[in-house]
C-alpha positions in Angstrom: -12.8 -21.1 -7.2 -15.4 -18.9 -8.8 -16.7 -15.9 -7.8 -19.7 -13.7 -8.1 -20.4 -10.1 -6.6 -23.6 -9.2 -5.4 -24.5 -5.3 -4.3 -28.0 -5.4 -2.1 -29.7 -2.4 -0.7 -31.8 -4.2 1.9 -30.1 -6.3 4.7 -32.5 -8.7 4.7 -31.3 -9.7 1.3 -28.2 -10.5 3.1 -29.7 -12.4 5.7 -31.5 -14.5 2.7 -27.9 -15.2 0.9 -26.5 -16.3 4.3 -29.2 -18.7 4.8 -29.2 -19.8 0.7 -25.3 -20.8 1.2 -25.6 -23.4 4.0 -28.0 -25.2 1.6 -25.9 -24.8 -1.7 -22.5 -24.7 -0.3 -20.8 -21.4 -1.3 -19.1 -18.9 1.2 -20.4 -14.7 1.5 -17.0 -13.0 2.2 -16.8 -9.6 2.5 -14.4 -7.5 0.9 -11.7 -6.0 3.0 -11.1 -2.3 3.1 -7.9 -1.1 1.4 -6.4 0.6 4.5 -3.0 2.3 2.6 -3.0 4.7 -0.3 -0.3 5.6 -2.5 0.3 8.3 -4.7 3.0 8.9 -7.0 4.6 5.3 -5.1 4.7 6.8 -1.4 2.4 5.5 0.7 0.2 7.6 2.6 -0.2 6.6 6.5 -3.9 8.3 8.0 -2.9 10.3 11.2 -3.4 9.4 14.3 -5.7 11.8 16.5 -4.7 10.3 20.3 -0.8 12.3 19.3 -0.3 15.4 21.4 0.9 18.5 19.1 0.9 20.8 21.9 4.4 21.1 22.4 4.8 22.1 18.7 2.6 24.5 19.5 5.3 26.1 21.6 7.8 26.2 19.1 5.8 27.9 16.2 4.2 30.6 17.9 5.4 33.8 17.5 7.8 33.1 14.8 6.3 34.8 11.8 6.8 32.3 9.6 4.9 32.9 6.1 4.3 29.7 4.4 4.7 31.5 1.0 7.8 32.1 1.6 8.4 28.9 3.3 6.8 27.0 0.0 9.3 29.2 -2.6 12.5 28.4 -0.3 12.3 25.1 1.1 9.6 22.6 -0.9 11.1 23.5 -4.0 12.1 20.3 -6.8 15.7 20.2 -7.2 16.3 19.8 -10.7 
């Protein structure tokens, strides 16, 4: 099957192709939405907002943890 992509400003154009394509037989789909990302192969997952972080909250306070250092010592590339 062929197939042609239109881009329309107006959604009355839309409404027009809808009602074109039950006289000359062809089918508007739209495009679905690419929901995962990758980058560098690992896929990338949006968060979800309903999660409760409070308790984390808890365990980092206080802790004086400086993400400098935390970035030199532990995210390091093994090489």
């Amino acid at each position: 099957m062929q197939q042609v992509i239109i881009k329309y400003k107006n959604l009355k154009t839309l409404m027009l192709l809808k009602d074109l394509a039950k006289y000359f037989d062809f089918v508007i789909s739209i495009p679905q939405k690419k929901t995962t990302k990758t980058i560098n192969g690992v896929t990338i997952i949006p968060g979800d907002n309903s999660i409760d972080t409070s308790e984390l909250t808890k365990i980092f306070t206080e802790k004086n943890i400086d993400t400098k250092k935390l970035r030199q010592e532990a995210w390091q590339r093994r090489k």
